[in-house]
C-alpha positions in Angstrom: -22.6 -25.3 -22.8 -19.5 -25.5 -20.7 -19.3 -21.5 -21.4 -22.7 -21.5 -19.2 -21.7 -23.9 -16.8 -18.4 -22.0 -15.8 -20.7 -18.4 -16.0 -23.1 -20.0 -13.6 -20.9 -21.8 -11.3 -18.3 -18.7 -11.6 -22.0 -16.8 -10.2 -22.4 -18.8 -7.5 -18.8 -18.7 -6.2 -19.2 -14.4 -7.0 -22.2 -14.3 -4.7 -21.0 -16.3 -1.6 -17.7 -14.9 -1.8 -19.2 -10.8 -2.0 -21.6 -12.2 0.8 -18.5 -12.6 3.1 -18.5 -16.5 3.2 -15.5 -18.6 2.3 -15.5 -20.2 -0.4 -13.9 -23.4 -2.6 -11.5 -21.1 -5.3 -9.9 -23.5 -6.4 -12.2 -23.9 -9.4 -11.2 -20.5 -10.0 -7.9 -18.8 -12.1 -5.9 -18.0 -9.7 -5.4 -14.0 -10.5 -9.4 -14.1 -10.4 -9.4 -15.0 -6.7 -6.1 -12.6 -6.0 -8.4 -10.1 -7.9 -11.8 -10.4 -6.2 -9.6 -10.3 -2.3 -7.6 -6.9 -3.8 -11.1 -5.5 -4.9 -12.7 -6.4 -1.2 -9.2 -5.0 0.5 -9.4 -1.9 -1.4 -12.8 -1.1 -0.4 -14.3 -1.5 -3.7 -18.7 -1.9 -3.7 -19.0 -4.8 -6.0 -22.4 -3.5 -6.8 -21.5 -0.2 -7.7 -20.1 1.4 -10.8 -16.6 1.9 -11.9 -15.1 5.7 -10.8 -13.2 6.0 -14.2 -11.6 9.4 -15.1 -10.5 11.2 -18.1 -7.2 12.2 -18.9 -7.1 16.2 -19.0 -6.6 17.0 -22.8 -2.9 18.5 -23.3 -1.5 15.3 -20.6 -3.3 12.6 -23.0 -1.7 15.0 -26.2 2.1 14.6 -24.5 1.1 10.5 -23.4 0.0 10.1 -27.3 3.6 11.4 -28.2 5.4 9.6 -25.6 4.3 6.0 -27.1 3.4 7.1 -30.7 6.2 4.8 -31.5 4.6 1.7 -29.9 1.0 3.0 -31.5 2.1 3.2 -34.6 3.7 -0.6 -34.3 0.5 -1.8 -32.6 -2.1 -0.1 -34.9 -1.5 -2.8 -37.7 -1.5 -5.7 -35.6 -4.6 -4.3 -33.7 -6.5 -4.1 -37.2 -5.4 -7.9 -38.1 -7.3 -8.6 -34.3 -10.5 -7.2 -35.5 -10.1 -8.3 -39.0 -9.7 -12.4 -37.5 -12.5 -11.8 -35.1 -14.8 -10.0 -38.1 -17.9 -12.5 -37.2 -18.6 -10.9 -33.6 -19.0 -7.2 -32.9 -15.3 -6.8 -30.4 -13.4 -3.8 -29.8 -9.8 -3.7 -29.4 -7.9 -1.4 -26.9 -4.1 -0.2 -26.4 -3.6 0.7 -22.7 -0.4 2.4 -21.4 1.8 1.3 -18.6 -0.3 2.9 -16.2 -3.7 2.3 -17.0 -4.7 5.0 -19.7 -6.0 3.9 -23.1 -4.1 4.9 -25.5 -6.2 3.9 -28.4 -9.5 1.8 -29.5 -11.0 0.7 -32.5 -14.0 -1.7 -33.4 -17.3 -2.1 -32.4 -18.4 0.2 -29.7 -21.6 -0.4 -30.6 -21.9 -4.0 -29.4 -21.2 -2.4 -26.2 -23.2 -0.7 -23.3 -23.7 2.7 -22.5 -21.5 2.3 -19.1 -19.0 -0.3 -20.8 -18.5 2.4 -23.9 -17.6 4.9 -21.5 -14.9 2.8 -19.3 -13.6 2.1 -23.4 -12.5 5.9 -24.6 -9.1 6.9 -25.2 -7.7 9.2 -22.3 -9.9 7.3 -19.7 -8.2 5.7 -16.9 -9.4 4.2 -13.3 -8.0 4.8 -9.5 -5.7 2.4 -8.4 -8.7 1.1 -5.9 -10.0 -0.6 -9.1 -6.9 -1.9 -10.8 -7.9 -5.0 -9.9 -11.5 -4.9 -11.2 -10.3 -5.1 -15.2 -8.9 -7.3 -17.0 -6.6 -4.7 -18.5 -5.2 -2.9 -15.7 -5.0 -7.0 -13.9 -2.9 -7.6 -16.9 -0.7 -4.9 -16.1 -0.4 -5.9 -12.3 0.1 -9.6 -12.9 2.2 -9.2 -16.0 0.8 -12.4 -17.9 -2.4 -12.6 -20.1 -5.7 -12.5 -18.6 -9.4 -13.2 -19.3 -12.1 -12.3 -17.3 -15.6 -13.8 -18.3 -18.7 -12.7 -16.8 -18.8 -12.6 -13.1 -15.3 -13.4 -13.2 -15.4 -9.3 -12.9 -15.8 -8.3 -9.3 -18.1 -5.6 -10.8 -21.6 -6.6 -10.9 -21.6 -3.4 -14.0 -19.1 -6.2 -15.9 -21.2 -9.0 -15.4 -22.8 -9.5 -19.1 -18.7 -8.4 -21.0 -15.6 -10.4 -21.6 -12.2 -8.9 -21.5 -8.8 -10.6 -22.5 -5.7 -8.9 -22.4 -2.2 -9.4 -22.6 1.1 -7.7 -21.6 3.9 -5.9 -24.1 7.2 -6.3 -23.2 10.3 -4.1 -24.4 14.0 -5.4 -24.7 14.6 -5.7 -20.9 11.1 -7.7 -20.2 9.6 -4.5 -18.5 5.9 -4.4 -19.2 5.1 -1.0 -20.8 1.5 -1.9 -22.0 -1.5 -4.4 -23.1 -3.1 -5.3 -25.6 -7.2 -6.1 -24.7 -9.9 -7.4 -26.5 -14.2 -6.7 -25.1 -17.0 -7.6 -26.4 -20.5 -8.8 -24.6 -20.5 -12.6 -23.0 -22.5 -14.5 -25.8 -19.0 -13.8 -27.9 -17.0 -15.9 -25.5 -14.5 -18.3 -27.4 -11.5 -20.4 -25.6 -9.2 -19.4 -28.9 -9.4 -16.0 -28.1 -7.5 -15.4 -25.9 -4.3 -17.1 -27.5 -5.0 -14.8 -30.3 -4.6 -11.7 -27.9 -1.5 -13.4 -26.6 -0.2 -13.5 -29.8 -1.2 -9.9 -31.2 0.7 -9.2 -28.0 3.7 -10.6 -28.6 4.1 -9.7 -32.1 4.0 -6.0 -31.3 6.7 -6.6 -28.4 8.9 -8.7 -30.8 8.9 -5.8 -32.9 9.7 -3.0 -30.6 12.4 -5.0 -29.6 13.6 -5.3 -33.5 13.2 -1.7 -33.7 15.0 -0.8 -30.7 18.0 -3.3 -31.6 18.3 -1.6 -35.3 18.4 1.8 -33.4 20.9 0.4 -30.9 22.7 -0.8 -33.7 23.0 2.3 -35.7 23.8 4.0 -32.6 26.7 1.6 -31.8 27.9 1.7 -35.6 27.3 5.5 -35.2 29.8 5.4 -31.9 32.5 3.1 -33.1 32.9 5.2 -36.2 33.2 8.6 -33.8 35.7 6.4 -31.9 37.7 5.4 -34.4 37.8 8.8 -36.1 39.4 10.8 -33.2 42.1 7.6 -32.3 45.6 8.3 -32.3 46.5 4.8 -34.5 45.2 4.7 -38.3 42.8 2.2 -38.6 42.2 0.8 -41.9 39.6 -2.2 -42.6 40.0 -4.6 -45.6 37.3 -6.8 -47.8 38.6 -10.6 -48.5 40.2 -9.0 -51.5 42.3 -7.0 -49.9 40.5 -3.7 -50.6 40.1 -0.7 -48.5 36.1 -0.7 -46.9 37.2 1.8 -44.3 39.9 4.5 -43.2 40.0 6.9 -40.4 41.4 10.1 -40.6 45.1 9.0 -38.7 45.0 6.3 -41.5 43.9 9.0 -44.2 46.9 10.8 -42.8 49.9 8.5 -43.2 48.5 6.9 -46.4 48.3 11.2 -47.3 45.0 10.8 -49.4 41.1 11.1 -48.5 38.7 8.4 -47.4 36.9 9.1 -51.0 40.1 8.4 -52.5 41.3 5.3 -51.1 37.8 3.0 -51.1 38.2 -0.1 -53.3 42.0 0.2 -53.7 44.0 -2.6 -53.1 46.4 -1.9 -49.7 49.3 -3.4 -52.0 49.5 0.1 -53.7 50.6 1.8 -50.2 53.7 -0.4 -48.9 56.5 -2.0 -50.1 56.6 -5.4 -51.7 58.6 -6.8 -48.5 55.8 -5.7 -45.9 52.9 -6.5 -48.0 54.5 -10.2 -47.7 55.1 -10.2 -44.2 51.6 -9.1 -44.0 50.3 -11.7 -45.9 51.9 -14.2 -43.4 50.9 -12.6 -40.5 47.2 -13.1 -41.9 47.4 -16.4 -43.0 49.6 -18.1 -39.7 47.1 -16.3 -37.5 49.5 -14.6 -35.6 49.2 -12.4 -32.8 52.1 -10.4 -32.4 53.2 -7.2 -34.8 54.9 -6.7 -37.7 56.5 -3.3 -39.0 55.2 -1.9 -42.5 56.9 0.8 -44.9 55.2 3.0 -46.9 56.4 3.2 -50.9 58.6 6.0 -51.4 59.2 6.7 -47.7 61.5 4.2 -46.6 62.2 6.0 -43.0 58.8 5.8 -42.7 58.2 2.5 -40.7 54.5 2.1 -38.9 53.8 -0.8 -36.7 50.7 -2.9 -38.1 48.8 -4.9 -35.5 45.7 -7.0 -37.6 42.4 -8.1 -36.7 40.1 -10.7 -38.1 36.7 -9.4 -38.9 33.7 -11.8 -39.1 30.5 -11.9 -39.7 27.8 -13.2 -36.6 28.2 -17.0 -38.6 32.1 -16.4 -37.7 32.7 -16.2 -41.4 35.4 -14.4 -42.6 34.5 -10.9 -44.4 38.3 -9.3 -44.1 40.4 -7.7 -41.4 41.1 -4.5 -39.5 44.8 -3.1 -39.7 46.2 -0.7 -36.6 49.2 1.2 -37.8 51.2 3.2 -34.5 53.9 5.7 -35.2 57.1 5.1 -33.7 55.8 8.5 -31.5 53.2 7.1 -30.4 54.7 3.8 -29.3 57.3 6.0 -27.5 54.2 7.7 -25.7 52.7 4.2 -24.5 55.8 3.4 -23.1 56.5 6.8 -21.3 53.2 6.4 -19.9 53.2 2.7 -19.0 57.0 2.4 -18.3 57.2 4.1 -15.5 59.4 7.0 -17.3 58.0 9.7 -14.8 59.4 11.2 -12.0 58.0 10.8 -8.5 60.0 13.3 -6.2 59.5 16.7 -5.8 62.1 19.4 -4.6 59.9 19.2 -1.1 60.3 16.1 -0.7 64.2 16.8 0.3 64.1 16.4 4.2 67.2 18.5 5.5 67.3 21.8 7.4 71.1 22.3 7.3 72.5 26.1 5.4 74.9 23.9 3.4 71.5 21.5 1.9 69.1 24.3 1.7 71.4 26.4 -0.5 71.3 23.4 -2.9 67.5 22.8 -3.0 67.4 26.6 -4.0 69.6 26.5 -6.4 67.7 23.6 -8.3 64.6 25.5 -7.6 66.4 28.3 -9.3 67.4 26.5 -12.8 64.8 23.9 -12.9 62.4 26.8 -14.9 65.8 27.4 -17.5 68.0 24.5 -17.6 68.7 22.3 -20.1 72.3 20.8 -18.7 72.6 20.2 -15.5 75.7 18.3 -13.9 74.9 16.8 -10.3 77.9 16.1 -8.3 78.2 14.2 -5.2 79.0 11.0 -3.0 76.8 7.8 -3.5 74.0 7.8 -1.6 73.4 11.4 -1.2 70.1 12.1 -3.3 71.6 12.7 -7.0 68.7 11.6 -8.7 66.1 13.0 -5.8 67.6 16.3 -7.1 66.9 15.5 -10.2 63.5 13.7 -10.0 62.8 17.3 -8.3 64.5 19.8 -10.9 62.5 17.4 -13.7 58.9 18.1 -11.5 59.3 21.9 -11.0 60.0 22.8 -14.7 57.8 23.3 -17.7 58.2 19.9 -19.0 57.2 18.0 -15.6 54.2 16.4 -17.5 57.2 14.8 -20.0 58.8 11.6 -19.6 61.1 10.9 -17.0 64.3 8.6 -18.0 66.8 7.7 -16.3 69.7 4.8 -17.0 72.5 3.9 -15.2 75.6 4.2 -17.8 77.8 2.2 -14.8 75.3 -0.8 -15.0 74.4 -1.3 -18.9 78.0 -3.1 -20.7 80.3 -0.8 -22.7 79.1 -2.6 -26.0 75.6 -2.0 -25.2 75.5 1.4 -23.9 74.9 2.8 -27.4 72.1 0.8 -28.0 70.7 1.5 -25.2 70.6 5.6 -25.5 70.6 5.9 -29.4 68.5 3.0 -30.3 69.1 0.6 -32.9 68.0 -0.9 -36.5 67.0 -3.7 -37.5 69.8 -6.5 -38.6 72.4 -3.7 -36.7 74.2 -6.4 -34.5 74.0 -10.2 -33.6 71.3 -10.6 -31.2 69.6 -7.5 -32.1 65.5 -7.5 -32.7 65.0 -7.6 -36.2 62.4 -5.0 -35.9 64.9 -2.4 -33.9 64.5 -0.5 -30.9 64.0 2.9 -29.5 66.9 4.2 -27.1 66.6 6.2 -24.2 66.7 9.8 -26.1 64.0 9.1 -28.3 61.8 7.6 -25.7 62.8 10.7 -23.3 62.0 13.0 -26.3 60.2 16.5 -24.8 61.3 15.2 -21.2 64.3 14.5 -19.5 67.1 12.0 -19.4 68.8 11.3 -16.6 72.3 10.2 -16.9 73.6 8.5 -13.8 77.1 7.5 -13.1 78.1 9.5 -16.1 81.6 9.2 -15.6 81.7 5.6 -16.1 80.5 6.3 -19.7 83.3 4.7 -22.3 85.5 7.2 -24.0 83.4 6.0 -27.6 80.5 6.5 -26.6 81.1 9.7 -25.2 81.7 11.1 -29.2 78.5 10.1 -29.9 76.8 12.1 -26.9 78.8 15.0 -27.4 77.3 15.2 -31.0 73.8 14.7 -29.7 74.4 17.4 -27.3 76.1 19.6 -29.6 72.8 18.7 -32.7 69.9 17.8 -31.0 69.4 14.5 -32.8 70.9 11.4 -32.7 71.4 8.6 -35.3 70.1 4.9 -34.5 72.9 2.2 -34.9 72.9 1.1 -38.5 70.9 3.8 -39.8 71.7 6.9 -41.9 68.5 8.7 -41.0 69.3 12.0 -37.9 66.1 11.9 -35.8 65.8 15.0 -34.3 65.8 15.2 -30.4 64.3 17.6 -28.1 65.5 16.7 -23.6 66.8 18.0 -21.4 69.8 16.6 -19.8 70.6 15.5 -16.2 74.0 14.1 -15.6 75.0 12.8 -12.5 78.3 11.6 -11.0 79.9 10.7 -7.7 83.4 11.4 -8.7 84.5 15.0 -9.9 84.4 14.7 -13.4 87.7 17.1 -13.5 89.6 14.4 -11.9 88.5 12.4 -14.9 89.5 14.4 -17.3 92.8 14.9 -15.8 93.3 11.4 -16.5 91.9 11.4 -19.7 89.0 9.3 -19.3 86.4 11.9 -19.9 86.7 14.3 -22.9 86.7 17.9 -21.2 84.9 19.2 -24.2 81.6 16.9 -23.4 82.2 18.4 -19.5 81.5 21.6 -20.8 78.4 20.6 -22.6 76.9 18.7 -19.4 77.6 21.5 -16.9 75.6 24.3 -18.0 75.0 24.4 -14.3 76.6 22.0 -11.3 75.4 21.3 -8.1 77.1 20.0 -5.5 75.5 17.9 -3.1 77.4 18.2 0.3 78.0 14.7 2.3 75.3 13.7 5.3 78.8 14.3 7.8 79.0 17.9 7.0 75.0 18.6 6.6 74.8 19.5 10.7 72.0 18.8 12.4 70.1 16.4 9.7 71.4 13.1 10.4 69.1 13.6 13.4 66.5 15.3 11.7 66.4 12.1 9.1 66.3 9.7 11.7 63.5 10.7 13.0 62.0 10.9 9.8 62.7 7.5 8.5 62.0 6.2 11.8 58.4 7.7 11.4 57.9 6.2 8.2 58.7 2.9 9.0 56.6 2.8 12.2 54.0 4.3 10.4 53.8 1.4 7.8 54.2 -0.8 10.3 51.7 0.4 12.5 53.3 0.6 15.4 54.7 3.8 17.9 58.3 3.3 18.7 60.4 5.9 21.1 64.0 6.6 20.5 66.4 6.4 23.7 69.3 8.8 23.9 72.5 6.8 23.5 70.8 5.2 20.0 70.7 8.1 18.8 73.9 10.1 19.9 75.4 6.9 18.8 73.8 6.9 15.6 73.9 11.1 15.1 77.9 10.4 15.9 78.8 8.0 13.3 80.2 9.1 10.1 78.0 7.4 7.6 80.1 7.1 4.5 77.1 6.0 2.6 75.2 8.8 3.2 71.4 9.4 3.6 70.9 5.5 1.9 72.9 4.0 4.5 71.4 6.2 7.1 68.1 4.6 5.8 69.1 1.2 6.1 70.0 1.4 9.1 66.6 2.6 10.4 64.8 0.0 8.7 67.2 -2.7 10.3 66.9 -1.1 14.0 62.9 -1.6 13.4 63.0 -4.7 12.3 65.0 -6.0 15.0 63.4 -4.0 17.5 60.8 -6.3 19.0 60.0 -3.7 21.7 58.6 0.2 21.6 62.3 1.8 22.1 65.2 1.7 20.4 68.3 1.3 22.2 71.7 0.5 21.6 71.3 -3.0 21.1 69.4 -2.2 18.2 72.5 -0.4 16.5 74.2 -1.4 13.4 78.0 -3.0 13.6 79.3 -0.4 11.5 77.7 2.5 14.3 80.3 2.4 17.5 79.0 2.0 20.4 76.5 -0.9 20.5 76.5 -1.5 24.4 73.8 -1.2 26.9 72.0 2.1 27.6 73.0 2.8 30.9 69.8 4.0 32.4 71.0 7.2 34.5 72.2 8.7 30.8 68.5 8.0 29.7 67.3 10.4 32.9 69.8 13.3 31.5 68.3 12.6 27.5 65.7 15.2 26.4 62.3 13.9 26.0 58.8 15.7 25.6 57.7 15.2 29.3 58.4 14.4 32.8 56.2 10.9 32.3 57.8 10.1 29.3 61.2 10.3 30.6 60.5 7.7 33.7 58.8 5.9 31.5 61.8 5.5 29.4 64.1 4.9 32.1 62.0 2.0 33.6 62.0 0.3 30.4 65.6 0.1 30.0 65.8 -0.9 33.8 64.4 -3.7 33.6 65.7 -4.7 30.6 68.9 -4.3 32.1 67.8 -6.6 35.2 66.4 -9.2 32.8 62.9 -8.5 34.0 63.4 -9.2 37.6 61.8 -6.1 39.6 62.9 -6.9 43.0 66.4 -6.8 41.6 65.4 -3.4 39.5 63.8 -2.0 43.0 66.7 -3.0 45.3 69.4 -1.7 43.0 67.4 1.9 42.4 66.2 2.9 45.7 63.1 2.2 44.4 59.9 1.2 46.4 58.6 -2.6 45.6 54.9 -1.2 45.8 55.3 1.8 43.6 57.8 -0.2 40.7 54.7 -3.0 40.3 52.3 -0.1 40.1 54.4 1.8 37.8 54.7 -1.4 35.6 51.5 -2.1 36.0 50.4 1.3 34.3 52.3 1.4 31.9 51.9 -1.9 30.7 55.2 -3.4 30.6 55.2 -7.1 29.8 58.0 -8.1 32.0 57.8 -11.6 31.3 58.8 -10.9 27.9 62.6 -9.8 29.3 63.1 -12.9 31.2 62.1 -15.2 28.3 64.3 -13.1 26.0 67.2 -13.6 28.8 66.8 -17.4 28.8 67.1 -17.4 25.5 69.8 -15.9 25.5 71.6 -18.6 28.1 70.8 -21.3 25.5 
């Protein structure tokens, strides 16, 4: 009974509303009135029959292939449909993202002539009457639908009933339906939750199926991964037994993966670090512990450990990262900063006496493996060497460079040869790596050689004279491939005149020297540098800044006994003090003579790029020297009251900004 009463009523509202009267929907689903307004917007004849097409045979073939996999899911669940619904004659339909049917199975025969042609495989409709079915509405609205009777806005579906519901993959896109026809006298309210739930069942499984092929996959990828990394990976059961080895861990433990499965990790390393081990397991410790193989006592690995844990968090053994000293010297060359960042180019100078220098480096850089750099602090030793490092073969090498004046005498060893464990009080009981080995296939830098004690020296010599060094404590040579840089401000022959450098290490450092000349006897590039550090700092400080001529013939003059870093400083000071946009002699350094005011005629005989630029210099410093007052500035220069404002004017000098600075001066 209340099957009729909704058919009927559902006809009454059909026929007023295809009539073109408004009518009361609110007795109606809502997706049936959205439906029934798409179908009149469209254009569709509710009177007329469906335009349904078919699928041209070899597209449907390729569509068949594309969703075989969801076919073959949905095929047993469609079966179970018919088989619950086995009292009434219904068919049962599979239709694709885009409208085609994909499959059917049931009874056709319950159906009419028209209905059992809409309800082949391959047949689809135009968009026009996506709205029309319950199937394709399905697809639109993305939610289960039933349409009963007239609830079709074609008259043709008036005497069928259609339910269908949406699948959904992994990502909650809807990629088909699931629908269910039959004639009206078969209506039931349960039936649709049972579409629903056929639904749902086939997307629960696609997305099972597509989370064991992602997981597969992911297993598949973290196995590849772990087979090409550098560190041997090697995971243990709760007991301690090998599950898993890579091939860096098949390696170092120098058998097969076959080989070592279900062997205990206590046959591979000594008795000491299967202990340690142990407690770095059971403390839950994060930091690292160093391992040694049985047999092989030189043969130290770092072990990092992991937990590993099932998705209840319970415990089903651990994961063991073993690094090579090499390899730890590589993550620190590359993390360190142990690279060089100058180049040879990147030595600004134009004088005979620098150039000849920069070729010579250029020269030995591709050949040299000693190379002694003599010169005066501040002069660009280790620029030279940065650049002599970057235009060799082994530029892509580390980069290291220590200071032998700043590191104390009892230290310095450490510090280049490296240490073992228990060597000295204080010392890290797992060792260190000096500066050779972490330079190893690069280039050490040895700054300040000269201030090296005589000790120590012995030991370098050796290194020099071997290639390989020996770690405080230990007995062990490791063999060392660098090149050397040394680098000194004080002739090294002086030093070995007073016997506080061995002449016969001077010989092994000085394969080649080059002498870097002072900045006072490189003519011409103290200007040529102030300009270019002046450029640089204006440039990061966003700002345009003119020079005037007595700054710099004060500053070009001045001896500069700390060279090209003194020279430096200095710029940077002058722009930070200067609040203006030229530099003048009030902006010099006290050590640079000279620091009085610019007298503006000198300014007039200074070269400068144009005619313009010139005045315009002049009139700054002018008025600067008249505290900002112009009628003073016009009186005491000849120059006319109307044409000074104008000029100001123009070139937007901010004349308040002397007087304030002169008042505050007076305070």
């Amino acid at each position: 009974m209340a099957a009729d009463f909704r058919t009927v009523h559902t006809r009454q509202l059909w026929d007023q509303f295809v009539a073109g009267n408004q009518i009361n929907a609110d007795s109606l689903p809502d997706y049936v009135y959205r439906s029934w307004r798409a179908c009149r917007a469209n254009g569709v004849n509710p009177h007329s029959t469906m335009e349904s097409r078919l699928l041209p045979e070899d597209e449907f073939r390729d569509l068949l292939e594309d969703y075989s996999e969801l076919i073959d899911i949905s095929k047993p669940v469609l079966d179970m449909i018919l088989f619950s619904t086995s009292d009434n004659p219904f068919i049962v339909m599979l239709t694709s993202r885009k409208g085609v049917i994909l499959h059917v199975t049931g009874g056709l025969e319950s159906l009419s002539v028209q209905e059992n042609y809409y309800n082949k495989p391959g047949v689809y409709c135009d968009e026009q009457f996506f709205s029309a079915r319950a199937t394709t509405l399905c697809l639109q609205e993305g939610k289960p639908i039933s349409l009963c009777g007239s609830e079709h806005y074609l008259e043709v579906f008036h005497n069928s009933l259609c339910y269908a519901a949406p699948i959904v993959d992994h990502e909650g896109n809807v990629v088909a339906c699931v629908s269910l026809a039959s004639a009206l006298k078969n209506y039931s309210n349960k039936t649709l939750s049972m579409v629903s739930a056929a639904a749902d069942t086939i997307s629960s499984q696609l997305q099972r199926k597509y989370l064991y092929e992602s997981k597969n996959y992911l297993s598949s990828l973290v196995y590849s991964i772990c087979g090409v990394l550098p560190d041997g990976i090697i995971a243990l059961n709760t007991s301690n037994k090998i599950t898993y080895t890579n091939s860096a861990a098949e390696d170092i433990l120098s058998a097969s993966s076959s080989d070592l499965l279900g062997r205990d990790i206590a046959e591979f390393f000594e008795a000491a670090s299967i202990q340690d081990l142990t407690y770095l397991i059971d403390s839950n410790k994060k930091h690292s512990i160093s391992l040694t193989l049985k047999d092989n006592n030189e043969s130290k690995w770092l072990c990092r450990v992991q937990r590993l844990s099932d998705t209840e968090h319970a415990s089903t053994g651990m994961a063991l990262f073993l690094a090579s000293d090499k390899q730890i010297m590589q993550g620190l060359t590359q993390v360190g900063g142990n690279r060089a960042y100058y180049s040879l180019d990147d030595i600004q100078g134009a004088s005979p006496q620098l150039k000849k220098c920069v070729q010579l480096a250029k020269r030995i850089s591709k050949k040299a493996s000693r190379v002694l750099i003599n010169g005066e602090s501040g002069t660009g030793k280790e620029l030279f060497a940065q650049g002599i490092h970057n235009a060799g073969p082994r530029r892509a090498q580390p980069f290291v460079a220590i200071s032998c004046a700043s590191i104390p005498r009892e230290l310095i060893e450490a510090e280049l040869f490296g240490y073992v464990s228990g060597s000295f009080t204080g010392a890290n009981k797992n060792g260190a790596i000096g500066k050779f080995e972490l330079a190893q296939n690069g280039t050490l830098f040895l700054d300040e050689i000269g201030s090296l004690p005589l000790e120590a020296q012995g030991k370098l010599l050796r290194a020099l004279q071997q290639n390989e060094i020996v770690r405080i404590g230990g007995k062990m040579p490791i063999p060392v491939n660098v090149n050397v840089i040394s680098a000194n401000n004080v002739d090294l022959r002086e030093l070995v005149r007073t016997r506080m450098f061995r002449e016969d290490l001077l010989y092994r450092l000085n394969t080649v020297e080059i002498a870097i000349p002072p900045l006072r006897e490189r003519a011409g590039d103290t200007e040529l540098l102030i300009k270019y550090f002046i450029g640089n700092f204006a440039k990061a400080q966003r700002r345009q800044v003119k020079i005037a001529a007595g700054w710099m013939d004060a500053m070009v003059k001045h001896s500069w006994p700390g060279n090209v870093r003194e020279l430096e400083h200095a710029c940077e000071a002058a722009m930070i003090l200067c609040d203006e946009d030229i530099l003048t002699r009030r902006h010099l350094p006290p050590s640079v003579e000279g620091s009085v005011d610019d007298d503006p005629q000198a300014l007039l005989n200074g070269s400068c790029e144009s005619l313009q630029e010139n005045f315009q210099r002049w009139l700054l410093v002018a008025i600067e020297s008249c505290d900002g007052n112009l009628t003073t500035v016009a009186d005491k220069y000849g120059l006319s009251r109307s044409t000074l404002y104008r000029k100001v004017k123009e070139y937007g000098i901010d004349v308040n900004g002397f007087r304030e600075r002169r008042r505050a001066s007076k305070r």
